[in-house]
C-alpha positions as CSV (number, residue, x, y, z in Angstrom):
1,X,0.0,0.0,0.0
2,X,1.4,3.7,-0.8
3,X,0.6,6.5,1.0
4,X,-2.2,7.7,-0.7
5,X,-5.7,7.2,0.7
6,X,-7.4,3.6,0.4
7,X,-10.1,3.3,-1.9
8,X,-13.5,1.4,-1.7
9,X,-15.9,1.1,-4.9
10,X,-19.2,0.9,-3.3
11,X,-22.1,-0.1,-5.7
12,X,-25.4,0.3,-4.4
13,X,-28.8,2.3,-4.3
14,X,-29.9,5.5,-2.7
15,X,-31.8,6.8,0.6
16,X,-32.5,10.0,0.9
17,X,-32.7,10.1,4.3
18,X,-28.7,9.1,4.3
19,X,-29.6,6.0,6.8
20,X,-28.7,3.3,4.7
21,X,-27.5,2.1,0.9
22,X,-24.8,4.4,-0.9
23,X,-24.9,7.0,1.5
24,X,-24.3,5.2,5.0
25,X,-21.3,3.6,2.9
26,X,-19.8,7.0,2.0
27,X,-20.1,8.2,5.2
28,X,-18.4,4.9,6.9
29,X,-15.2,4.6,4.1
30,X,-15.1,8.6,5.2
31,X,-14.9,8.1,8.7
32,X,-13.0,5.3,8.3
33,X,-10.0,7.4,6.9
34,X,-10.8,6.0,3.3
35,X,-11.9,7.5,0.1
36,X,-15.6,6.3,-1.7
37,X,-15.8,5.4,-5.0
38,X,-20.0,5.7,-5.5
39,X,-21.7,3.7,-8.1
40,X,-25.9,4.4,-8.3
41,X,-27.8,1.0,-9.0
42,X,-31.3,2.5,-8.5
43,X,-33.0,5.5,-6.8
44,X,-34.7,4.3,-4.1
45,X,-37.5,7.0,-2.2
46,X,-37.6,5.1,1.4
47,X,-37.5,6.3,5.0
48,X,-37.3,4.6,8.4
49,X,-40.9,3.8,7.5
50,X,-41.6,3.2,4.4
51,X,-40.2,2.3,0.8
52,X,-42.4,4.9,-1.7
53,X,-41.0,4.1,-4.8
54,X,-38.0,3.0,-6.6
55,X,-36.1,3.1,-10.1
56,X,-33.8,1.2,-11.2
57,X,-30.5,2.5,-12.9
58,X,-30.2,1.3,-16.5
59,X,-27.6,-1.3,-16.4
60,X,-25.7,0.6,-19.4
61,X,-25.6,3.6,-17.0
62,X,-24.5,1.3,-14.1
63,X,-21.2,-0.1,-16.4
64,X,-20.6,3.5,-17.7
65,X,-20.3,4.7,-13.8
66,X,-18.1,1.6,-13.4
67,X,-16.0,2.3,-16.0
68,X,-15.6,6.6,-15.5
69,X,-14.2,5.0,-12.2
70,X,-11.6,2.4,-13.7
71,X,-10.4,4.4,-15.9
72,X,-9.3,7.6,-13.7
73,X,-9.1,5.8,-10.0
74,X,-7.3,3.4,-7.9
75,X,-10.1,0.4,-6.9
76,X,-8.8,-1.5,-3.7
77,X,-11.7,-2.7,-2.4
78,X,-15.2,-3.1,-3.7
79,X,-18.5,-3.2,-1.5
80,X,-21.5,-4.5,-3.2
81,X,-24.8,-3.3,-1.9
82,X,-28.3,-3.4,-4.0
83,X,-28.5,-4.9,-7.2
84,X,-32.1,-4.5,-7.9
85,X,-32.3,-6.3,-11.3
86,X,-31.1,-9.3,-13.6
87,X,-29.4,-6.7,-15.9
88,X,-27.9,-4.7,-13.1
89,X,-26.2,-8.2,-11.5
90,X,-25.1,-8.4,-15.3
91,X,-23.3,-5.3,-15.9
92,X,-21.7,-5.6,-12.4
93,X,-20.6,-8.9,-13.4
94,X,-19.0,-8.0,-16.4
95,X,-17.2,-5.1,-14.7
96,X,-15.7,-7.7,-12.2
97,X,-15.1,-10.0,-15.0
98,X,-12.6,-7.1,-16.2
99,X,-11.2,-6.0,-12.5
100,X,-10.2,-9.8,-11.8
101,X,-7.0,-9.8,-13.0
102,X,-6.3,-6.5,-10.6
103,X,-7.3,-8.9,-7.7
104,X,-9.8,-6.0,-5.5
105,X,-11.1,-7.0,-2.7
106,X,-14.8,-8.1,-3.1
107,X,-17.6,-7.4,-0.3
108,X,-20.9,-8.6,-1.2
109,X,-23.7,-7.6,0.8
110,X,-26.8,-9.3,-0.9
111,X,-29.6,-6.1,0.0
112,X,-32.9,-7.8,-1.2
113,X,-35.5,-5.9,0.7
114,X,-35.1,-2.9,2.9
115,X,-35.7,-2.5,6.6
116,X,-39.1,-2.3,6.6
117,X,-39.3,-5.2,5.0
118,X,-40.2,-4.3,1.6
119,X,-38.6,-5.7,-1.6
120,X,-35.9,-3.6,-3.3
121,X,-34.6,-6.2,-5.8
122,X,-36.8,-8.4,-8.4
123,X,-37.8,-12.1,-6.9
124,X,-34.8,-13.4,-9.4
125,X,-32.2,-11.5,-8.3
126,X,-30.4,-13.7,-5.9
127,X,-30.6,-16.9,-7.9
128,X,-28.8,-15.1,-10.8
129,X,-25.9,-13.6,-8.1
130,X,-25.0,-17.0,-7.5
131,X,-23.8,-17.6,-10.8
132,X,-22.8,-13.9,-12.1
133,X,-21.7,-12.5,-9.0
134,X,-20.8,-15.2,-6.2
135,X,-17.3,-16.1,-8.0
136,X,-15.8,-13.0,-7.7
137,X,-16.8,-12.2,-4.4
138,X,-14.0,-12.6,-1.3
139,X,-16.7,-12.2,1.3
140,X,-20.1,-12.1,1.9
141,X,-22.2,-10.9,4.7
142,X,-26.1,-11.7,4.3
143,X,-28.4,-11.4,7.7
144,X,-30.6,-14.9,8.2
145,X,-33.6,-14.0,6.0
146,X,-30.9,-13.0,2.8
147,X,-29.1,-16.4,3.4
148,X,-32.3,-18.4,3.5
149,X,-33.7,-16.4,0.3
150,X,-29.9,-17.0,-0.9
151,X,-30.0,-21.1,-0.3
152,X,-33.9,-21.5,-0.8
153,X,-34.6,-22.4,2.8
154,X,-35.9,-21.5,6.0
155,X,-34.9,-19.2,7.9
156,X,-32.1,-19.9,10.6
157,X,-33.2,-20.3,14.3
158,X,-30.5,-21.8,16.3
159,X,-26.8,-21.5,16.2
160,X,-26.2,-25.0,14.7
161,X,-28.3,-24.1,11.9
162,X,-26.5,-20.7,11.1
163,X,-23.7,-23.3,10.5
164,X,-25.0,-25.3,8.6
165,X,-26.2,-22.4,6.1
166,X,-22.7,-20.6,6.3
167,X,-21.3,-24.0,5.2
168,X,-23.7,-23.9,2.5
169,X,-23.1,-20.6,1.3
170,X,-19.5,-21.6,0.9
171,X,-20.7,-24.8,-1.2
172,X,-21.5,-22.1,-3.8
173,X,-18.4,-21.0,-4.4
174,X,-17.8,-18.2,-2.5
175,X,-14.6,-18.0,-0.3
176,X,-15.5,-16.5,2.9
177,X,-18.9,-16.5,4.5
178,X,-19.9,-14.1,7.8
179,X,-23.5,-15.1,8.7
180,X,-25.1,-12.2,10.6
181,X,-27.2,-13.6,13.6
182,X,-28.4,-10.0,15.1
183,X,-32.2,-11.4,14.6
184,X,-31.9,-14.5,16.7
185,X,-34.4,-14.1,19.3
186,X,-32.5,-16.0,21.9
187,X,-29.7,-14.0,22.0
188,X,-28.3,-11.5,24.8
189,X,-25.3,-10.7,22.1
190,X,-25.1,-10.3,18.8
191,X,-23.3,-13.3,17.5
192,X,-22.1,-13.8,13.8
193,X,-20.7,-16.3,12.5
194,X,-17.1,-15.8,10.3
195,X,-16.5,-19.4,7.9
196,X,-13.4,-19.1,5.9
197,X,-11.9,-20.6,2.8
198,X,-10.3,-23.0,5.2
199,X,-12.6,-24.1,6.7
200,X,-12.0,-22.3,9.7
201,X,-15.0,-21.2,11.8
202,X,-15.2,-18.1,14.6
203,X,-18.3,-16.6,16.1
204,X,-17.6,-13.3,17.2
205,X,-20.1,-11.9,19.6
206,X,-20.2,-8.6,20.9
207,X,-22.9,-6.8,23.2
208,X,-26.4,-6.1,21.6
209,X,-26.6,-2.2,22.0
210,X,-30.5,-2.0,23.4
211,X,-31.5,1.4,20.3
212,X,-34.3,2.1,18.3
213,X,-31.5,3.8,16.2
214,X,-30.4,1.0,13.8
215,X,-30.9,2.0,10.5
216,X,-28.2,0.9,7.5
217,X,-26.4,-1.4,9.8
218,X,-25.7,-4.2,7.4
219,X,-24.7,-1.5,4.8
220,X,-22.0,0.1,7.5
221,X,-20.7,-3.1,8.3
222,X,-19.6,-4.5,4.8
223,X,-18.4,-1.0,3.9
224,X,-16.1,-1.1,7.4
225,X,-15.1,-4.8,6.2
226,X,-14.5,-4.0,2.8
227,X,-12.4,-0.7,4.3
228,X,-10.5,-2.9,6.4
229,X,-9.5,-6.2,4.6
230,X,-7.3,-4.0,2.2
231,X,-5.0,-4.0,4.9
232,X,-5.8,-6.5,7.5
233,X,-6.6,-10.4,7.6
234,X,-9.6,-11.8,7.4
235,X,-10.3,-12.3,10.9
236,X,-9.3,-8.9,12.1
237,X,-11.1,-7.4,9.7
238,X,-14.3,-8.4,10.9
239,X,-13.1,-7.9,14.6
240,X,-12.6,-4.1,13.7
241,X,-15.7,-3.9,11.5
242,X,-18.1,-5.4,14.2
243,X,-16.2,-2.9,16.7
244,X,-17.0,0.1,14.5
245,X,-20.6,-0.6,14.3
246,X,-21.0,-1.1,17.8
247,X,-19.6,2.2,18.6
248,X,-21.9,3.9,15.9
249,X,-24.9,1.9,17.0
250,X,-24.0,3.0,20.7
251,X,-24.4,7.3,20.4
252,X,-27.1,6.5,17.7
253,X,-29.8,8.0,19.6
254,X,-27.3,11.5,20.2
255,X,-28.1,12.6,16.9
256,X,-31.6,13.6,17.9
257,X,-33.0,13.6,13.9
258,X,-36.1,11.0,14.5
259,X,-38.0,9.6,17.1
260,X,-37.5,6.3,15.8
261,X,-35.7,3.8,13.7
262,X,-32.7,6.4,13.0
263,X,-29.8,6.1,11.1
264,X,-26.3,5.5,13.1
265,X,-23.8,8.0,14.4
266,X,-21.1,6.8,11.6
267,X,-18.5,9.8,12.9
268,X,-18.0,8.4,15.9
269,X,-14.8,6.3,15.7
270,X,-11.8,6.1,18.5
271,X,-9.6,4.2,16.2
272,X,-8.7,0.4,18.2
273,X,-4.7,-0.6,16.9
């Protein structure tokens, strides 16, 4: 690595609100001490309640944005976020088709409906990412309902079955596998679960911070991991990434914008060496 700033190629939709999607990963590669790259995939009118409308980006526009980027910028990581349709995963793929060779680090965090639990990509979408887009990626990061859409099966209750679906996930092809288990509604921690491309599994469990503020979460963690495996092991990249989001969840509520279901504090970051 030279001296000039890191770079992370997020690809992903809007929210106006600047809770979640493009925006909370600008804001977390910027706090982070990197520099974003942002790609549009589709313009997406949502709040902490609702999802009003939303437009898809012309895949041709998507691979142009791609490419003004290749062509004048350093890529050193890539963070995947919303791909809302079969020709968007398309044009993404192509583009990391071309960036293979270059060897970027690939995050892919497979957004199919927003927090509110409305659908943001078409019903095909994540069967065609595991043929286009799941070979390129170094890690991805889905919650239990994304992994269970992602394998075709039920949604993950216990610990035993979060491994068996991270195990699965691998079976696809993709090399590293953290399976985010936030939702599990026996759990006094968070615990996720990291399975590697050795077969290597960690949990990593850290306090569940008790706030209504919560919004973009799974967007500001696979932007912090995709900031921090340029330059760090697998392993301690997710160890710093979980520890960022835990101190942006924890002042969430001292930004005062909402009453509820607020986005996170993303600037506040005491850097852990």
């Amino acid at each position: 690595m030279t001296d000039r700033s890191p770079t992370v190629l997020t690809i992903a939709g809007t929210d106006p609100t600047g809770s979640a999607g493009i925006l909370a990963d600008v804001k977390t590669i910027s706090a982070l001490g990197g520099y974003a790259l942002p790609v549009v995939t589709a313009v997406i009118a949502q709040n902490s309640y609702r999802v009003l409308r939303r437009l898809p980006v012309a895949a041709e526009m998507i691979f142009a944005q791609l490419e003004a980027v290749r062509e004048a910028m350093p890529i050193d990581a890539i963070k995947i976020g919303l791909l809302p349709s079969v020709e968007s995963v398309q044009a993404v793929s192509s583009f990391l088709m071309q960036m293979k060779q270059s060897g970027p680090i690939v995050v892919l965090d497979p957004v199919l409906q927003a927090s509110t639990q409305q659908c943001l990509a078409d019903d095909v979408v994540s069967c065609i990412m595991r043929e286009h887009i799941f070979p390129y990626v170094s890690l991805v990061t889905p919650n239990l309902s994304e992994s269970a859409r992602l394998l075709e099966r039920d949604v993950a209750q216990t610990r035993n079955e979060m491994i068996l679906q991270a195990e699965a996930l691998r079976k696809l092809g993709i090399a590293n596998v953290l399976l985010k288990g936030g939702h599990l509604s026996t759990e006094n921690v968070s615990s996720d679960l990291l399975v590697t491309e050795d077969d290597t599994r960690r949990w990593y469990e850290v306090e569940r911070i008790v706030t209504s503020h919560d919004r973009g979460t799974g967007c500001t963690l696979a932007s912090a991991l995709a900031f921090f495996l340029i330059d760090h092991t697998m392993q301690d990249a997710v160890g710093l990434a979980k520890n960022y989001v835990t101190q942006t969840l924890r002042t969430a509520n001292e930004l005062q914008l909402v009453v509820t279901r607020g986005p996170l504090n993303h600037f506040n970051y005491s850097k852990v060496s």
